[in-house]
PQR file with spaces between the fields and no chain letter, atoms N, CA, C, O and H, PARSE charges and radii, in Angstrom:
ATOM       1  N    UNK     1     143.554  129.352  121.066 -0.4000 1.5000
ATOM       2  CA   UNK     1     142.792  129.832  119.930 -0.0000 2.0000
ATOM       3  C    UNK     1     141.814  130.886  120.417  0.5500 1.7000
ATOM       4  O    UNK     1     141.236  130.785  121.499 -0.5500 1.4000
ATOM       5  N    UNK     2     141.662  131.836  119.632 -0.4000 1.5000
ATOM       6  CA   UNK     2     140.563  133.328  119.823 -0.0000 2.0000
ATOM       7  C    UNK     2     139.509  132.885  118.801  0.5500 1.7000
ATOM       8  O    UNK     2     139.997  132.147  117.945 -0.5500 1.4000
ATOM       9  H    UNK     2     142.132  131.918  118.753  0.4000 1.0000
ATOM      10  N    UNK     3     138.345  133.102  118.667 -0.4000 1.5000
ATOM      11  CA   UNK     3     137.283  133.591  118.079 -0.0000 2.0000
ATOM      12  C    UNK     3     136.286  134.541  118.428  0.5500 1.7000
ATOM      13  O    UNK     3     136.101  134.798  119.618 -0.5500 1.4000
ATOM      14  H    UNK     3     137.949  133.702  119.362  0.4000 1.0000
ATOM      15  N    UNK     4     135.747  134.989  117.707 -0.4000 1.5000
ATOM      16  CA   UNK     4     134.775  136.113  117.866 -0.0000 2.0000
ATOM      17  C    UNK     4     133.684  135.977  116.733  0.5500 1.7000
ATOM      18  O    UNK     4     133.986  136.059  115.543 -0.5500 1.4000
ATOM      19  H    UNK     4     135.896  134.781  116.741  0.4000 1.0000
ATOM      20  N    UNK     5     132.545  135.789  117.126 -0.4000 1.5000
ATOM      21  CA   UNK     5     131.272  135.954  116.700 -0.0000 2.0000
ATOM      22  C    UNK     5     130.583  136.914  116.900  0.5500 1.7000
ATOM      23  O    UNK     5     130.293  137.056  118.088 -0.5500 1.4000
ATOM      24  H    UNK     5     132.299  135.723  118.093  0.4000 1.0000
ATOM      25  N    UNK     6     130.124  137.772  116.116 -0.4000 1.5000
ATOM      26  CA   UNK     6     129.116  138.776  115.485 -0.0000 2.0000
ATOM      27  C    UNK     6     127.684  138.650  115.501  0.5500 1.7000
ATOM      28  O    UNK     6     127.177  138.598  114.380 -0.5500 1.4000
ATOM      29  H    UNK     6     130.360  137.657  115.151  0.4000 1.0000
ATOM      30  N    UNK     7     126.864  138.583  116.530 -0.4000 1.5000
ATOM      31  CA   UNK     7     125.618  138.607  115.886 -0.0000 2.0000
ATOM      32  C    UNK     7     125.159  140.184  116.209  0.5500 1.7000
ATOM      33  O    UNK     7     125.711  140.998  116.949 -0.5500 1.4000
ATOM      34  H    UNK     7     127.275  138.625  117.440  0.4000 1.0000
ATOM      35  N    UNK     8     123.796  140.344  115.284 -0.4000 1.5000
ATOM      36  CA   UNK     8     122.982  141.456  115.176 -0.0000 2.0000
ATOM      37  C    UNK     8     122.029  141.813  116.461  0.5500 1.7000
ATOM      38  O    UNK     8     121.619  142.947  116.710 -0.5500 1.4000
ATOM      39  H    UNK     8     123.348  139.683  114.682  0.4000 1.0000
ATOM      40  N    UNK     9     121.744  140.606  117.248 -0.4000 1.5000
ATOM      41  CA   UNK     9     121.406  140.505  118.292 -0.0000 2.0000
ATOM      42  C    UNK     9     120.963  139.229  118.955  0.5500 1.7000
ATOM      43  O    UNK     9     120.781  138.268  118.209 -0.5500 1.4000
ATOM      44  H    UNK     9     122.077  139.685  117.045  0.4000 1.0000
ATOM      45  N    UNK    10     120.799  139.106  120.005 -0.4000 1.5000
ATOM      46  CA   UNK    10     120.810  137.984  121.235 -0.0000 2.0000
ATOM      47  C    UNK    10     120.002  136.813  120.442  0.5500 1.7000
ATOM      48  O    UNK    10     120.203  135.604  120.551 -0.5500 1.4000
ATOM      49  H    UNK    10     120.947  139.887  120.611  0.4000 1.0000
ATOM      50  N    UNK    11     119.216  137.345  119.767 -0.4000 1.5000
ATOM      51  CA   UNK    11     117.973  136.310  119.433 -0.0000 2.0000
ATOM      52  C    UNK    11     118.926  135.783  117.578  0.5500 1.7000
ATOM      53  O    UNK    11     118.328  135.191  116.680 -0.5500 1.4000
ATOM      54  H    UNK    11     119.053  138.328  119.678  0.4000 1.0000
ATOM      55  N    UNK    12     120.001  136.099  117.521 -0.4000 1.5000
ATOM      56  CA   UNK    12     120.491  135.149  116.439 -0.0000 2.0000
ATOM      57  C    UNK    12     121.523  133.767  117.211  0.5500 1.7000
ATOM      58  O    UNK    12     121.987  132.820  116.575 -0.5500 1.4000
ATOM      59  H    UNK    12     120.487  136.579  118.251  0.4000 1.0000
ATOM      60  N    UNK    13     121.688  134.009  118.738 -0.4000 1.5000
ATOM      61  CA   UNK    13     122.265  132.989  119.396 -0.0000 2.0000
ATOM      62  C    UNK    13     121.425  131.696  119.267  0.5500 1.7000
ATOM      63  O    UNK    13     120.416  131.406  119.910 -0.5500 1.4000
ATOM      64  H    UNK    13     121.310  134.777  119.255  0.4000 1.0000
ATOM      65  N    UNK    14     122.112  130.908  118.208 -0.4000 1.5000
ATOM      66  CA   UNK    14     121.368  129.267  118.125 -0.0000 2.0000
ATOM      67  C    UNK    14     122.221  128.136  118.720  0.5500 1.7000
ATOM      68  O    UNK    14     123.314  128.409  119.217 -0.5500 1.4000
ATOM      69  H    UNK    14     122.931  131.144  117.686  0.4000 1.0000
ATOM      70  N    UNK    15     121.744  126.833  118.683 -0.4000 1.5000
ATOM      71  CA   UNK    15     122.088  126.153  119.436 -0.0000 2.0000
ATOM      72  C    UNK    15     123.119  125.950  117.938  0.5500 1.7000
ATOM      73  O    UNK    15     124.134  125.316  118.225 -0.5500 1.4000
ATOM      74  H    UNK    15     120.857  126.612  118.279  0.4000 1.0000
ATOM      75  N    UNK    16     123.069  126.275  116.732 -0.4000 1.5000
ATOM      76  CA   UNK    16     124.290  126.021  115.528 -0.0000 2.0000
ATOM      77  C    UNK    16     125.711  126.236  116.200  0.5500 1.7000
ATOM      78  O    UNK    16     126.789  125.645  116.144 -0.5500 1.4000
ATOM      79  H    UNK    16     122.244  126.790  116.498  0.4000 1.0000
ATOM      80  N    UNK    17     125.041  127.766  117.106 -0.4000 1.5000
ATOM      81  CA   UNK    17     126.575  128.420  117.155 -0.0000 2.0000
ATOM      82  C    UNK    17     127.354  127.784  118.095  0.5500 1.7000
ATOM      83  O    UNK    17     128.572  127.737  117.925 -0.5500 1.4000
ATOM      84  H    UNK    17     124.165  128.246  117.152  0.4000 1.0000
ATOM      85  N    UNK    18     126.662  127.119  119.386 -0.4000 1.5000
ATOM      86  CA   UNK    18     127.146  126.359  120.552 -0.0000 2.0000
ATOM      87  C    UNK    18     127.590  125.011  119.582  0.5500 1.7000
ATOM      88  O    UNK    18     128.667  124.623  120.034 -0.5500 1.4000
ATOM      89  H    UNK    18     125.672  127.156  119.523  0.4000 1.0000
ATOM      90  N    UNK    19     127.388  124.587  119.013 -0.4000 1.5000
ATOM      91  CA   UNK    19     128.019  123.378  118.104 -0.0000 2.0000
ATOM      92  C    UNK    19     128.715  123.793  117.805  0.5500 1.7000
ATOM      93  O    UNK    19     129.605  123.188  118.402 -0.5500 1.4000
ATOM      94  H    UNK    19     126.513  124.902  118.646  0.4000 1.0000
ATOM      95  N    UNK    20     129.479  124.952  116.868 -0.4000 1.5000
ATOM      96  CA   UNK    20     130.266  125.119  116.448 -0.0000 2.0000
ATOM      97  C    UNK    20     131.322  125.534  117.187  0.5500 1.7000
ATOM      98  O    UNK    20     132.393  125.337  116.613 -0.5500 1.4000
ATOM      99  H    UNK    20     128.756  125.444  116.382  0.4000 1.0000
ATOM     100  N    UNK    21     131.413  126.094  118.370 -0.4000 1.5000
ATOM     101  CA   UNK    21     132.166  126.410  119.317 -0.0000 2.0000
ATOM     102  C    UNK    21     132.858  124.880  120.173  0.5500 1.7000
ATOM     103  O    UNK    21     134.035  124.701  120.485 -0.5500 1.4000
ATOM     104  H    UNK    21     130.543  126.254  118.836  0.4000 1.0000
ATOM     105  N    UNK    22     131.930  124.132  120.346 -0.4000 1.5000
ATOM     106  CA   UNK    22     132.084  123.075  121.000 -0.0000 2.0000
ATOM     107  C    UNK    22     132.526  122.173  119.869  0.5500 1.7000
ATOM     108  O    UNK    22     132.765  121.042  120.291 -0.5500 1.4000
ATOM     109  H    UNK    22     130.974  124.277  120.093  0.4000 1.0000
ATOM     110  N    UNK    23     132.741  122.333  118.363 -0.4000 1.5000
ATOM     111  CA   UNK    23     133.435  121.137  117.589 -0.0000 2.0000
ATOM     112  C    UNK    23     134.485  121.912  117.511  0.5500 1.7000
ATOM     113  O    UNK    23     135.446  121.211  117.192 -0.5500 1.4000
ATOM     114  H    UNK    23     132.546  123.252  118.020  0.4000 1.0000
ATOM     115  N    UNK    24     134.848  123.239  117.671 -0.4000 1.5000
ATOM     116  CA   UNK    24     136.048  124.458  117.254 -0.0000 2.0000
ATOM     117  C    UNK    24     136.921  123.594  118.712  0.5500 1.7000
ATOM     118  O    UNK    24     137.962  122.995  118.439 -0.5500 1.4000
ATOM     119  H    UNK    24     134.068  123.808  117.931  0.4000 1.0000
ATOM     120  N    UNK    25     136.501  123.594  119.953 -0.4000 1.5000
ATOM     121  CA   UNK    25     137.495  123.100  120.978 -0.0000 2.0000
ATOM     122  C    UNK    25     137.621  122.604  121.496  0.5500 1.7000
ATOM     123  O    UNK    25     138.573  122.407  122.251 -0.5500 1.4000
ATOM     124  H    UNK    25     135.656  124.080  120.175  0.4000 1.0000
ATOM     125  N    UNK    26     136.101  121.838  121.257 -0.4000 1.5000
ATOM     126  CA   UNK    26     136.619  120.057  121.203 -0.0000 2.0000
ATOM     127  C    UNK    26     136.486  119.676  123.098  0.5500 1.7000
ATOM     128  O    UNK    26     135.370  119.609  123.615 -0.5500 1.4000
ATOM     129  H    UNK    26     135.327  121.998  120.644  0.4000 1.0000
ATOM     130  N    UNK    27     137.871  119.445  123.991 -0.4000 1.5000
ATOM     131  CA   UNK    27     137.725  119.173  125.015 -0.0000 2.0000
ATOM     132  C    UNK    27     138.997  120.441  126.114  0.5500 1.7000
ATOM     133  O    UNK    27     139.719  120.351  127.107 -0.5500 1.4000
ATOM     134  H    UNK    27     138.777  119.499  123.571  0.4000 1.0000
ATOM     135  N    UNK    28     138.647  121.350  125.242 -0.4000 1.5000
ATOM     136  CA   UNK    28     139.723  122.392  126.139 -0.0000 2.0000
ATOM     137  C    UNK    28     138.775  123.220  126.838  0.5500 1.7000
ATOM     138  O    UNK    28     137.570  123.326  126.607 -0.5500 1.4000
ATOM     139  H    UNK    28     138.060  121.424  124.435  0.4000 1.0000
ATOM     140  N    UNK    29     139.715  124.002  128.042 -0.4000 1.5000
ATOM     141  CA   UNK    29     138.489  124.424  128.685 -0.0000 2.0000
ATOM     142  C    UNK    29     138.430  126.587  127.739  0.5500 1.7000
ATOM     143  O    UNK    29     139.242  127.442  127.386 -0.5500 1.4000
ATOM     144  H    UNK    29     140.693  123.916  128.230  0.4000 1.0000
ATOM     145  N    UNK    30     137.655  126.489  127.763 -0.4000 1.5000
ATOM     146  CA   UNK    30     137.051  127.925  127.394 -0.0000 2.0000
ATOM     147  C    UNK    30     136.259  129.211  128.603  0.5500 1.7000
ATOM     148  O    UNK    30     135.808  129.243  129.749 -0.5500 1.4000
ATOM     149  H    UNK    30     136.995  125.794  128.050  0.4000 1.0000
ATOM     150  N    UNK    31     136.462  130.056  127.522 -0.4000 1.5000
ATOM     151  CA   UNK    31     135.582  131.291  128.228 -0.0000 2.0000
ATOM     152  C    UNK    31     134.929  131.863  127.465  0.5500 1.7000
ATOM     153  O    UNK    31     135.283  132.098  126.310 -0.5500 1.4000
ATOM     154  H    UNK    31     136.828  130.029  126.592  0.4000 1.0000
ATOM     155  N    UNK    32     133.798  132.211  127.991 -0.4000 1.5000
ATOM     156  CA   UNK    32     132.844  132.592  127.167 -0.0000 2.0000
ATOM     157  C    UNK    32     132.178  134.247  127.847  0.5500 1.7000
ATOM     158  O    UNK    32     131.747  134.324  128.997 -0.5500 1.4000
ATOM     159  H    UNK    32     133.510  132.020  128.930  0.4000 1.0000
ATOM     160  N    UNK    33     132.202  135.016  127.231 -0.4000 1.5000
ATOM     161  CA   UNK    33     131.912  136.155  127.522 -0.0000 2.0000
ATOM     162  C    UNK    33     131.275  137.254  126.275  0.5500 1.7000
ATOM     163  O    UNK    33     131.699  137.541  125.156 -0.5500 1.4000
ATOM     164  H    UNK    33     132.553  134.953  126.296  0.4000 1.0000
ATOM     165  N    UNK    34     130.070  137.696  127.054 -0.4000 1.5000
ATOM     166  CA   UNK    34     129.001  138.468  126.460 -0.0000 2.0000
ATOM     167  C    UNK    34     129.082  139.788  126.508  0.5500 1.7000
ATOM     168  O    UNK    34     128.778  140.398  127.533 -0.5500 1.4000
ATOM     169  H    UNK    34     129.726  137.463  127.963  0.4000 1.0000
ATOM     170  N    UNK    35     129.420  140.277  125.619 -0.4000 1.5000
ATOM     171  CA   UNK    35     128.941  142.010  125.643 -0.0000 2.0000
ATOM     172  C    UNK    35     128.425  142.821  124.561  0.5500 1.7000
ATOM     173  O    UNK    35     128.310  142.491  123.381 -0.5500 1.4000
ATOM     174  H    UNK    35     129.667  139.782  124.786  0.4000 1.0000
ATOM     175  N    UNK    36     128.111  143.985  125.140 -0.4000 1.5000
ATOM     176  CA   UNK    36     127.395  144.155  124.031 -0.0000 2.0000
ATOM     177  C    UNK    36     127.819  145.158  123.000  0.5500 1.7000
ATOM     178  O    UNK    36     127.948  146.302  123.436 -0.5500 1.4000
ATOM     179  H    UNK    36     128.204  144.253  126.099  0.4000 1.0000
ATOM     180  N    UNK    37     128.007  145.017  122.020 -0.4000 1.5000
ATOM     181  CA   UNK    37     128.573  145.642  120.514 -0.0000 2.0000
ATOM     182  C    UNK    37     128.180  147.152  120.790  0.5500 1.7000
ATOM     183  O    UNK    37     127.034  147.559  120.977 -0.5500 1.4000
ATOM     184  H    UNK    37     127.903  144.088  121.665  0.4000 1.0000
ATOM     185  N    UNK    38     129.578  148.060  120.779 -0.4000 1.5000
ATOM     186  CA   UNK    38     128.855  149.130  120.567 -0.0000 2.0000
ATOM     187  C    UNK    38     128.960  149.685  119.000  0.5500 1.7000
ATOM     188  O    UNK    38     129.821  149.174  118.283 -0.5500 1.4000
ATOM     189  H    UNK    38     130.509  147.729  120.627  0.4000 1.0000
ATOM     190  N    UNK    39     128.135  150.677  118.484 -0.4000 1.5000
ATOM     191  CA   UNK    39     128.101  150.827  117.523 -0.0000 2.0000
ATOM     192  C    UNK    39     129.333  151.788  116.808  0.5500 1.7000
ATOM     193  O    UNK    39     129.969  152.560  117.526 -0.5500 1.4000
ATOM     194  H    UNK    39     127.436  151.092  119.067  0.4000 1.0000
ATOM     195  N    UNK    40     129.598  151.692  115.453 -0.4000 1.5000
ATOM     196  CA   UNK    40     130.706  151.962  114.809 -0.0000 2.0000
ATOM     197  C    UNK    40     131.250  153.939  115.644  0.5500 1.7000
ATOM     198  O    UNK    40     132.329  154.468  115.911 -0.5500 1.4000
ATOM     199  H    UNK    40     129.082  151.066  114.870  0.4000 1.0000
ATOM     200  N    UNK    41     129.817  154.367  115.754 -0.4000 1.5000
ATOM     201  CA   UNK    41     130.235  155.862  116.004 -0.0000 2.0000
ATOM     202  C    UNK    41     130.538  156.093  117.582  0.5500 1.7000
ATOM     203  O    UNK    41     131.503  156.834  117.764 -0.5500 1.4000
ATOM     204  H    UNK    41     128.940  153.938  115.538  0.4000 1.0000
ATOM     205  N    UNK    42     129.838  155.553  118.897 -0.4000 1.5000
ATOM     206  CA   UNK    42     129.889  155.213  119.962 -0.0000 2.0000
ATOM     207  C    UNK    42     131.466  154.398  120.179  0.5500 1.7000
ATOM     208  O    UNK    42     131.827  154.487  121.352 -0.5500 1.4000
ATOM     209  H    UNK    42     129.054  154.951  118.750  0.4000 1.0000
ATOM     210  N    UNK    43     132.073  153.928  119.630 -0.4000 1.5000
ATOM     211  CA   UNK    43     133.278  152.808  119.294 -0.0000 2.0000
ATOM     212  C    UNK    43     134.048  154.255  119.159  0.5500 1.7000
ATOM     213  O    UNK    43     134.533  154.788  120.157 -0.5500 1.4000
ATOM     214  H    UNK    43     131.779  153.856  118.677  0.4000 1.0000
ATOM     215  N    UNK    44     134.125  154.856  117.846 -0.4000 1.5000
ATOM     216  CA   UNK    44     135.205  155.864  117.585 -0.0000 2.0000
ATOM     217  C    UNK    44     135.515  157.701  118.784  0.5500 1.7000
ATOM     218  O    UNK    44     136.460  158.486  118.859 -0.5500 1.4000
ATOM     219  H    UNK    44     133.731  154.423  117.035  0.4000 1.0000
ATOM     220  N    UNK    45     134.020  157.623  119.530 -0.4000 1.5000
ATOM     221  CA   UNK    45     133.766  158.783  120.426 -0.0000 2.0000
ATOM     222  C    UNK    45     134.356  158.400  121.713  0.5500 1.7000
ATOM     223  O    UNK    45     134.648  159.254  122.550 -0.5500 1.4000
ATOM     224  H    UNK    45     133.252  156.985  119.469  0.4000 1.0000
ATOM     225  N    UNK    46     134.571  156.937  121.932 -0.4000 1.5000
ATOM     226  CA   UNK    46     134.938  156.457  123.209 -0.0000 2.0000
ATOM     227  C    UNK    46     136.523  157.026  123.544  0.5500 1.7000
ATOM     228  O    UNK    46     137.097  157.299  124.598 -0.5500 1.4000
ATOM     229  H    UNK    46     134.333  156.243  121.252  0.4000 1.0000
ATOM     230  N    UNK    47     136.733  157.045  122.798 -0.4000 1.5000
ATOM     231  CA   UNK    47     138.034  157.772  122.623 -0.0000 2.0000
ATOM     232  C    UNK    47     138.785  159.133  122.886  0.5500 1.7000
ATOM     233  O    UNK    47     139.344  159.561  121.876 -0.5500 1.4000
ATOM     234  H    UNK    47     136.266  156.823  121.942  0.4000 1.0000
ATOM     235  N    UNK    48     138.894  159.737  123.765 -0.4000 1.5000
ATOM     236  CA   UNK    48     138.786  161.415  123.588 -0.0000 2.0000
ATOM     237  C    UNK    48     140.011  162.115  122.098  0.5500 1.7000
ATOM     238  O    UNK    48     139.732  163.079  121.385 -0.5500 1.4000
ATOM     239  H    UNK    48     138.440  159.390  124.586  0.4000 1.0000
ATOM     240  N    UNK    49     140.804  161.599  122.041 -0.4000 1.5000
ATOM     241  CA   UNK    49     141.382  161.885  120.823 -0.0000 2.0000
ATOM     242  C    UNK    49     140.957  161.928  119.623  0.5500 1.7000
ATOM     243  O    UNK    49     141.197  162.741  118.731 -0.5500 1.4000
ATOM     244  H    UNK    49     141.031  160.816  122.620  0.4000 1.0000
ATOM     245  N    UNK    50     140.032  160.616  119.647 -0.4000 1.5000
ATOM     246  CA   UNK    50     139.219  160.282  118.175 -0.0000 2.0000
ATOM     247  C    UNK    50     137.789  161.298  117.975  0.5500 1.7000
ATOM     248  O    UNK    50     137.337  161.740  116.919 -0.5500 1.4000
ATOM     249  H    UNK    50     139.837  159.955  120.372  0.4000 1.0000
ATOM     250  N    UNK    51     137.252  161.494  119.424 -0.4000 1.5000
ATOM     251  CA   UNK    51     136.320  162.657  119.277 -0.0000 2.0000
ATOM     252  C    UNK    51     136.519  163.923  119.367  0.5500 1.7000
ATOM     253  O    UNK    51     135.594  164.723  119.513 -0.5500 1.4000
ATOM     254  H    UNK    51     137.619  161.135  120.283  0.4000 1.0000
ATOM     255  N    UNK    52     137.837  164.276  119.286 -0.4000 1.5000
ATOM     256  CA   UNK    52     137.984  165.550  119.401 -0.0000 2.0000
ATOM     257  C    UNK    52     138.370  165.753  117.932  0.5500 1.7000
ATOM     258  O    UNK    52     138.265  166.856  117.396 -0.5500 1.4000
ATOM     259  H    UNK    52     138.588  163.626  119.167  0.4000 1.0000
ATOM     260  N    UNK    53     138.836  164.629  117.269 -0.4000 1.5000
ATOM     261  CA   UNK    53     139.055  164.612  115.564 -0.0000 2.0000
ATOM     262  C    UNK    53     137.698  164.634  115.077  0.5500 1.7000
ATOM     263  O    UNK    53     137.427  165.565  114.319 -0.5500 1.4000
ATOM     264  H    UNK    53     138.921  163.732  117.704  0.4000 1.0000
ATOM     265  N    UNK    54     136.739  163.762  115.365 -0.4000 1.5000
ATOM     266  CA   UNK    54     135.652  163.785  114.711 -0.0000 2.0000
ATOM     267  C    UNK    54     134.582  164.902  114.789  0.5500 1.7000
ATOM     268  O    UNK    54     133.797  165.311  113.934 -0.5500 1.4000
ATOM     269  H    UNK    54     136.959  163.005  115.980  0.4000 1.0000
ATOM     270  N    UNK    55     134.805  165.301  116.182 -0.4000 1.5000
ATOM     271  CA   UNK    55     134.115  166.791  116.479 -0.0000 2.0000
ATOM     272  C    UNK    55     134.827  167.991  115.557  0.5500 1.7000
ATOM     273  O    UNK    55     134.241  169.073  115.601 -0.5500 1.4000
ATOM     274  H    UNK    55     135.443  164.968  116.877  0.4000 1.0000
ATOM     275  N    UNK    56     135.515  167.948  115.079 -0.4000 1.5000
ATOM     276  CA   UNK    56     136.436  168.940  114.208 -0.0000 2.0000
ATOM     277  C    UNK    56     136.316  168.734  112.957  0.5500 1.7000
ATOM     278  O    UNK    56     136.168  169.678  112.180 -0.5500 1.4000
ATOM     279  H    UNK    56     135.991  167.069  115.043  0.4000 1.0000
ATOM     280  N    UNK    57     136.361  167.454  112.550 -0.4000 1.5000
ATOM     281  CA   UNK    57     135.807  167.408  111.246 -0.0000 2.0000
ATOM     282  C    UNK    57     134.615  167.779  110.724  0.5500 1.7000
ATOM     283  O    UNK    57     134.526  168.369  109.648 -0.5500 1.4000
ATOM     284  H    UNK    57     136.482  166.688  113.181  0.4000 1.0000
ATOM     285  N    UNK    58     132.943  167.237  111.952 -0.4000 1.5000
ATOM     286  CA   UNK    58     132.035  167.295  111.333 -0.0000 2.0000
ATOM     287  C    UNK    58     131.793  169.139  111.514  0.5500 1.7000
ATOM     288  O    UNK    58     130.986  169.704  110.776 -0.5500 1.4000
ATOM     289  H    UNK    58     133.015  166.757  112.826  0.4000 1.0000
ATOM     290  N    UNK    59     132.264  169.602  112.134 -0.4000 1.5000
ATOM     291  CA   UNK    59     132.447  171.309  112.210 -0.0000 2.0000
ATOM     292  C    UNK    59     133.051  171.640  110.880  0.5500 1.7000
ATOM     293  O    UNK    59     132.384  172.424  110.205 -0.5500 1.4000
ATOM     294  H    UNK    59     132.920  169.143  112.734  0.4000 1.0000
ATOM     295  N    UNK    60     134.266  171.173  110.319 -0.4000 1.5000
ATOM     296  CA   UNK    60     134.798  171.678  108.937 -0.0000 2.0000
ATOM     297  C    UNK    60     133.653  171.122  107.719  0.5500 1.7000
ATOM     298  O    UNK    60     133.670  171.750  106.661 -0.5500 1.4000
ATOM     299  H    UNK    60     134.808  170.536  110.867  0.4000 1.0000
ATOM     300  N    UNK    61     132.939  170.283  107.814 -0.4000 1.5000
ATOM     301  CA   UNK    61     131.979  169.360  106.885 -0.0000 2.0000
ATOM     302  C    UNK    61     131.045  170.562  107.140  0.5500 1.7000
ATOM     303  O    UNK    61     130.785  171.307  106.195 -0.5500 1.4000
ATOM     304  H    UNK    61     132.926  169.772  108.674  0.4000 1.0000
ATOM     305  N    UNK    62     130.543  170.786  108.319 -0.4000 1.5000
ATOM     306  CA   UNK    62     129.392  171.765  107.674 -0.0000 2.0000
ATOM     307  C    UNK    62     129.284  173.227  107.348  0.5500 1.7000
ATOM     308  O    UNK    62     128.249  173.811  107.024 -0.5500 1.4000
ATOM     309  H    UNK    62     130.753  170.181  109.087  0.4000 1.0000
ATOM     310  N    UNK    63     130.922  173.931  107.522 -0.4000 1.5000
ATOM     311  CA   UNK    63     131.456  175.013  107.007 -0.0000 2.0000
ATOM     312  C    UNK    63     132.082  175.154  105.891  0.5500 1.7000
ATOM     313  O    UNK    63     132.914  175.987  105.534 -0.5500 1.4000
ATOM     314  H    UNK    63     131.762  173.456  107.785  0.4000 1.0000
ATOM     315  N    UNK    64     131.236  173.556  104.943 -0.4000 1.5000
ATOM     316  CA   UNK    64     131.844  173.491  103.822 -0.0000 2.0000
ATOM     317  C    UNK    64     133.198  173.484  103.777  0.5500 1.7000
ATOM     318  O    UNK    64     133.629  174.094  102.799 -0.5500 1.4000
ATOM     319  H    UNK    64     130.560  172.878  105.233  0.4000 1.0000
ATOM     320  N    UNK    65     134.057  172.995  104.513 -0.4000 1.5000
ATOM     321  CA   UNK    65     135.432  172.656  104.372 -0.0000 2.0000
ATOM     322  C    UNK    65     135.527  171.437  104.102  0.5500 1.7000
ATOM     323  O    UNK    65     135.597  170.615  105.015 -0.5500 1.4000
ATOM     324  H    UNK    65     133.707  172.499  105.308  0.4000 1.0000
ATOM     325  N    UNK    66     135.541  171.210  103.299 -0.4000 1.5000
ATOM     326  CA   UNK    66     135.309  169.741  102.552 -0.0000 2.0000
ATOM     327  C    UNK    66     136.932  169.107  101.572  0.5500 1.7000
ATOM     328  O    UNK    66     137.516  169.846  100.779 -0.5500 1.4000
ATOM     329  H    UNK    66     135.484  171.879  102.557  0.4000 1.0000
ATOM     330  N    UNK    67     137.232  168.163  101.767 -0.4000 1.5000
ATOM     331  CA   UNK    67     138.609  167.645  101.028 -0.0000 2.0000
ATOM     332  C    UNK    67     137.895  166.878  100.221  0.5500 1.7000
ATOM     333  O    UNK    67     136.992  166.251  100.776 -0.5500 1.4000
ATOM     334  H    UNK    67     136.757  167.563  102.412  0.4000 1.0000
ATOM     335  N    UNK    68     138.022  166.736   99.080 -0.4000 1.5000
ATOM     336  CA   UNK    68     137.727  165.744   97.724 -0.0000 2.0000
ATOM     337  C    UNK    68     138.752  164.880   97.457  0.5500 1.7000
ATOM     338  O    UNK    68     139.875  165.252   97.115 -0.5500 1.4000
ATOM     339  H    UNK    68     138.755  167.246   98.629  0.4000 1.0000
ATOM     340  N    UNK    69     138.396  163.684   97.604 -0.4000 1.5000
ATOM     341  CA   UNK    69     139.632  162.774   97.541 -0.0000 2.0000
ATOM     342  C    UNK    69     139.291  161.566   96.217  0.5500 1.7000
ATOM     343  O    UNK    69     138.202  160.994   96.168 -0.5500 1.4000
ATOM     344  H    UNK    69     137.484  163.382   97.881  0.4000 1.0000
ATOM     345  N    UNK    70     140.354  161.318   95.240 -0.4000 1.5000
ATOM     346  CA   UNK    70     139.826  160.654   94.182 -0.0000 2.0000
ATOM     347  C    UNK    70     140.335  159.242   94.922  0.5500 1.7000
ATOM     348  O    UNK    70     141.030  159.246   95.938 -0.5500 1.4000
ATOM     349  H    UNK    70     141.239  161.782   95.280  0.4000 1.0000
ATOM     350  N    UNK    71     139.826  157.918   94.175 -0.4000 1.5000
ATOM     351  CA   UNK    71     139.902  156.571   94.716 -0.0000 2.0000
ATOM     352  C    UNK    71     141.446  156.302   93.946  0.5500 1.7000
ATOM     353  O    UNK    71     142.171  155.353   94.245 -0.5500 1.4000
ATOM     354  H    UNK    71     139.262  157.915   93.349  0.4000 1.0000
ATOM     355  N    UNK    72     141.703  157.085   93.153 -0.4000 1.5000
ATOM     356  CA   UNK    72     143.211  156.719   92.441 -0.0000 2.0000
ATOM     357  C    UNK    72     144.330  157.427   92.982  0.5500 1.7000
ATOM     358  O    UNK    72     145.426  156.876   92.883 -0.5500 1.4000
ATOM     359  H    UNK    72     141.114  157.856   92.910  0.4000 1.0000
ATOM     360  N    UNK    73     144.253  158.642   93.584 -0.4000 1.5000
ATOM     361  CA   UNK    73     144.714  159.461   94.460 -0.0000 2.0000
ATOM     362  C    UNK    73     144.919  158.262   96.296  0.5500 1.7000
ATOM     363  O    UNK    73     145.283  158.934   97.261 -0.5500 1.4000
ATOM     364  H    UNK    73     143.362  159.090   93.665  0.4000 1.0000
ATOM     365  N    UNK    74     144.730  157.024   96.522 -0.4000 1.5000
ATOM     366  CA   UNK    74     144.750  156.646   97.328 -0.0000 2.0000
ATOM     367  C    UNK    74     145.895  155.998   97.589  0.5500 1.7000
ATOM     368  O    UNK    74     146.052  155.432   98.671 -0.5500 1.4000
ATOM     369  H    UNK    74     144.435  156.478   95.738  0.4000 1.0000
């Protein structure tokens, strides 16, 4: 079994969440590993493909090259 927990930061780690981990697996052995979240834009730049898209876009965004996309058009 995988899980993954989300917190906002270190100081939302409660002793709830260690209960819940420890009733989730009971008597199997686990791993537990900490890192730290990077953020949504840092996540998509890590990428050199994805930043060379996003570097191109926000260049067409502020040369007013702009695509209008309707939500029904999706």
């Amino acid at each position: 079994m995988y899980t993954t927990y989300h917190l906002s930061s270190a100081q939302e780690a409660t002793i709830e969440i260690l209960e819940a981990i420890k009733a989730a697996f009971k008597t199997k052995p686990i791993i537990i590993t900490v890192e730290e979240e990077l953020d949504t834009t840092a996540y998509l730049m890590s990428n050199p493909a994805n930043k060379a898209m996003l570097e191109k876009s926000i260049r067409q965004a502020k040369n007013g090259e702009l695509i209008e996309v309707k939500p029904e058009n999706l």
